[in-house]
N, C-alpha and C positions, 0 to 999 in steps of 0.2 A: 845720272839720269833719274829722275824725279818718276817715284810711279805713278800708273792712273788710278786716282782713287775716285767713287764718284764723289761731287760733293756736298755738305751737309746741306740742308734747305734752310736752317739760320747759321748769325755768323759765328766766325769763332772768335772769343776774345783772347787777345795776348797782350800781357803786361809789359814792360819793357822794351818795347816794341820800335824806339825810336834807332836802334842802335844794337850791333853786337849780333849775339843770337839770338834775339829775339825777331831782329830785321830779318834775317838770314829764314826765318821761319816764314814770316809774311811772305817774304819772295816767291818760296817754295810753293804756298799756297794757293797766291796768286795764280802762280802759272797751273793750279787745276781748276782755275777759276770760283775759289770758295769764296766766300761774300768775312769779311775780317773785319772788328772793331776793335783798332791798335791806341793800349793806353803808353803812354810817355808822360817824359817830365815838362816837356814845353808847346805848345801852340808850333813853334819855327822849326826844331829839329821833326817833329810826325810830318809835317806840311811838306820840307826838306823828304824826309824817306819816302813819302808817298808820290812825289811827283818824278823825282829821280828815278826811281823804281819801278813807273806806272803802277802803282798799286792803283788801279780802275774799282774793283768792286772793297775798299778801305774807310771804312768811318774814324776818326782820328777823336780823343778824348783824353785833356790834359789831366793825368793825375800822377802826382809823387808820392811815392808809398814809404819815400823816407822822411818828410817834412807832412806832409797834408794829415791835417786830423782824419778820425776813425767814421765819423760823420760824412765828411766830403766825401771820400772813398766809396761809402756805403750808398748814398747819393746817384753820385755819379755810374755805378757799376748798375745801378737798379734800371736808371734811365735810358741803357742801351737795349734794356726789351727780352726778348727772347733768344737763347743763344743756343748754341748745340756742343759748345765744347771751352775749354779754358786750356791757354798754357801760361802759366806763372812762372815769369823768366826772371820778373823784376827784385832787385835784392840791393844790397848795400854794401860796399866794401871799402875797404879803405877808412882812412879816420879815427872815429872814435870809435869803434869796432874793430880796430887789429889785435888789440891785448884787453883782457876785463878792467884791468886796473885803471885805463884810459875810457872805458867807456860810459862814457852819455846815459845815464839812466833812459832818459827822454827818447832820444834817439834811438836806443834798444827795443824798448816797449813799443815804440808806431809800428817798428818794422815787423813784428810779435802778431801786435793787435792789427793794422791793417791787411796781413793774407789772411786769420780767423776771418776778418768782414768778410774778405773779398770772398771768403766760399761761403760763409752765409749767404749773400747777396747771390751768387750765382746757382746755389740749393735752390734757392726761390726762383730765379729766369731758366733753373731747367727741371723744372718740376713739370710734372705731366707729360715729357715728352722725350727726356732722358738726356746725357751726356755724357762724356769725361772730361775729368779734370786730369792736368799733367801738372806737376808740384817739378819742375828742374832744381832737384839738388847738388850733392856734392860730396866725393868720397870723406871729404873733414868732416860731416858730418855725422859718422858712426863711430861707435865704439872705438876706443884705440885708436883713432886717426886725429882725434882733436890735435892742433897745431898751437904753439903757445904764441905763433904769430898770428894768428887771427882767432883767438880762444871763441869770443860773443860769435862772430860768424859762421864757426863752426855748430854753435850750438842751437843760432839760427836755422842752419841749414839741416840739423837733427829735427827741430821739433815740427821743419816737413814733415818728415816722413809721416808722424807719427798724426799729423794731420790729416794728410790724406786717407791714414787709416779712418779717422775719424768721420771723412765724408763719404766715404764708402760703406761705414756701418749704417751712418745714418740716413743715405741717399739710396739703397737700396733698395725699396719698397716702392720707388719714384723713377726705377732704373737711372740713378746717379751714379757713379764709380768716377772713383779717383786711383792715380799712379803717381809711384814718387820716381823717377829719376836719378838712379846714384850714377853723378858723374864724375869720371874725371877728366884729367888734366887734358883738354883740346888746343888746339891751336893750325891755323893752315900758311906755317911759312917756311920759309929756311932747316928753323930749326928740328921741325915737325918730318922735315923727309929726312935729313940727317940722324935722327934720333926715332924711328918709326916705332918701336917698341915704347915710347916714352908716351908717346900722345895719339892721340884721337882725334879723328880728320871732324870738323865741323861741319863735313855734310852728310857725315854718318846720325854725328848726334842729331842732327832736322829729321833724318830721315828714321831714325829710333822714334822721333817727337811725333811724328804724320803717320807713321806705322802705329802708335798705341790712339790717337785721335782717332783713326778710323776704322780701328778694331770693332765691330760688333759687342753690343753693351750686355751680351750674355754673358761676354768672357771678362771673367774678374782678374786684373792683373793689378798685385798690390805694388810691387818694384822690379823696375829693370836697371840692371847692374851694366854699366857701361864705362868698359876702363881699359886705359891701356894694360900690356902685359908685364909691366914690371909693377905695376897698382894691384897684380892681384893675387 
């Protein structure tokens, strides 16, 4: 059961949005009736979630943060106006990012340079009036955890963290604050009751996500540690 939060008076932006948990976050939001601007990779898949879904109060906004220059991104993210909040679900995986040796220069770099934009761009749509940002990372992301199966994505999903530190120093004075999210391993099937010490239910993690979104922006939360018990 989804609590009552009241909701923000602009929307929230969420990245990845077409799909996954990033959809699973729209839903949740939806039904407190918060007003939402969901970026995705295509025009058909947001068009798809949002009617499926009845996402009613949803503005839909094609951007790919593993292909789209630093420009478009920057663009696009400025043009949705004034927001009250961000969750940054979108990432990359698979590919030329499972091992370094394999990896894309190219490829590495957008994914790098376009979440720096996107919190530029969103420092600026929540200036004067505050927000949070939510960074969804990932236990490979820290210390000791890197995996030599996804070496670049884990180190992607480190220099979150340390971003959001970054928008929280600098966002401060504008009541801006940012949270990183060290997640782990989720999933809601089979596998996931059979093994409950293994994983973490994906309506916990929305509901970790909607809990720091509508924290009051006096309270500075730099990371919330979310993981099953054998992750910790």
């Amino acid at each position: 059961m989804t609590p009552q939060y009241a909701p923000h008076p602009d929307p929230i932006l969420i990245t990845g949005a077409n799909r996954g948990l990033g959809l699973s976050i729209a839903k949740a939001l939806s039904m407190l009736g918060q007003s939402m601007v969901l970026i995705g990779r295509t025009k058909e898949s947001l068009q798809k979630a949002i009617s499926e879904n009845e996402l009613l109060r949803a503005k839909a906004v094609v951007c790919d943060f593993s292909k789209d220059p630093a420009s478009e991104i920057d663009r696009h993210v400025r043009e949705c106006g004034p927001i009250s909040g961000v969750i940054h679900c979108a990432s990359m995986f698979g590919g030329s990012l499972t091992q370094s040796n394999l990896a894309e220069i190219d490829d590495w770099g957008r994914l790098f340079s376009n979440s720096l934009v996107l919190s530029k761009a969103c420092l600026i749509l929540m200036k004067g009036h505050g927000g949070r940002m939510v960074f969804v990372g990932s236990v490979v992301g820290g210390v000791g955890r890197v995996s030599a199966d996804y070496g670049p994505y884990s180190v992607y999903k480190g220099a979150l963290r340390l971003l959001a530190e970054g928008v929280t120093k600098e966002g401060l004075g504008n009541r801006v604050t940012a949270s990183y999210l060290n997640l782990g391993s989720f999933r809601e099937d089979e596998a996931a009751l059979e093994k409950p010490a293994s994983f973490i239910k994906e309506s916990d993690v929305v509901g970790a996500i909607l809990s720091l979104i509508y924290t009051q922006l006096d309270i500075r939360i730099d990371q919330v540690d979310l993981l099953p018990t054998t992750e910790i």
